[in-house]
N, C-alpha and C positions, 0 to 999 in steps of 0.2 A: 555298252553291250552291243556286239555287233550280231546279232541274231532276230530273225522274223521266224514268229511261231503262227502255224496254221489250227488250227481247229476243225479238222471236219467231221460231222453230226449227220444222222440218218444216212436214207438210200441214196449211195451216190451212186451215178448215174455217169461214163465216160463224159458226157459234156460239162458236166459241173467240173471236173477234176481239171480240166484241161484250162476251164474256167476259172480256176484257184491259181494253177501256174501261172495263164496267160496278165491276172492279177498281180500278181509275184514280177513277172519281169517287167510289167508298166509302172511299178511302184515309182516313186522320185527318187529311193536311192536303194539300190540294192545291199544285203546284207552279205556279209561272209560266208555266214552257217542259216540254216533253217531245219525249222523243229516242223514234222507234221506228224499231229496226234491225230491219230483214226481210231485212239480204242471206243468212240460211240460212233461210229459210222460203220454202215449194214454196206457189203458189197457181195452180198453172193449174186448179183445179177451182173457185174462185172466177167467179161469172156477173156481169157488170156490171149486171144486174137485180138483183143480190144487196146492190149499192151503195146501192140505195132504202134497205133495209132500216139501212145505218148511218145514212144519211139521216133518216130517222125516229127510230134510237134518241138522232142527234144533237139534233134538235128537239126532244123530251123530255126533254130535260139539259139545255135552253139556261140555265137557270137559272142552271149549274153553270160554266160558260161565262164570266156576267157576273162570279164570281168571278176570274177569270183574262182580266179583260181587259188589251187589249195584250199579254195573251202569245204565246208562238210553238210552234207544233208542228213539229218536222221529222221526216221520213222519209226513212231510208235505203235505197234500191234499188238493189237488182244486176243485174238483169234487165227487159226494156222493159216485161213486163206489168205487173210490182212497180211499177215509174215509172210506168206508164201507171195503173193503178188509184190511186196516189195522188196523180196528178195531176187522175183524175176526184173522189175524195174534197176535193181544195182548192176543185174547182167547189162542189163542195156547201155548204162552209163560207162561200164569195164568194153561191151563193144562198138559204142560211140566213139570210143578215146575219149569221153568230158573228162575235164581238169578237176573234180571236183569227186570226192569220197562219200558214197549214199551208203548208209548201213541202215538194217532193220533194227531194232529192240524190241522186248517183249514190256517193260518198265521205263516208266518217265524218269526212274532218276539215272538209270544207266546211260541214258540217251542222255542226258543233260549233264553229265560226268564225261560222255565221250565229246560232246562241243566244247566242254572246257570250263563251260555257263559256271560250276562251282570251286 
């Protein structure tokens, strides 16, 4: 299986997220695809000025990126904001040019039907 699945639970917080990523790309071996489930993490303290800043630390990894091209990111949301922020993060990735396709889902298994996982 060529896939890393994230988890993340309670109030995140921009640092922690960035903190998952910057975890993700120091891994020993990167995956093709990645799963990030958020339906039990709280982000109504998250600012969508706050999206720059993944913005940013996305362009500074692009590098990391062209490792994983063709791959897929998906995110699982329970909640509109959860969807709505990662539907503004897929803009980023469409205005980055990353080589890699970020979708949102509302369901784990549509997300895991779209990586292929079944």
């Amino acid at each position: 299986m060529n896939l890393t699945a994230f988890t993340l639970t309670g109030e995140l917080t921009l640092d922690e997220i960035l903190g998952a990523l910057n975890s993700f790309w120091k891994g020993r071996e990167l995956t093709l695809n990645t799963l990030w489930d958020t339906r039990n993490a709280i982000v109504t303290h998250l600012k969508s000025s706050e999206m720059g800043k993944i913005a940013e630390f996305i362009g500074q990894n692009r590098n990391q990126f062209e490792e994983r091209k063709n791959g897929k990111a998906a995110i699982v949301a329970s909640t509109d904001l959860q969807f709505g922020l990662s539907r503004i993060l897929g803009t980023v990735y469409e205005r980055e040019d990353v080589p890699i396709k970020l979708h949102p889902f509302r369901t784990m298994q549509e997300a895991i039907q779209w990586l292929g996982q079944i």
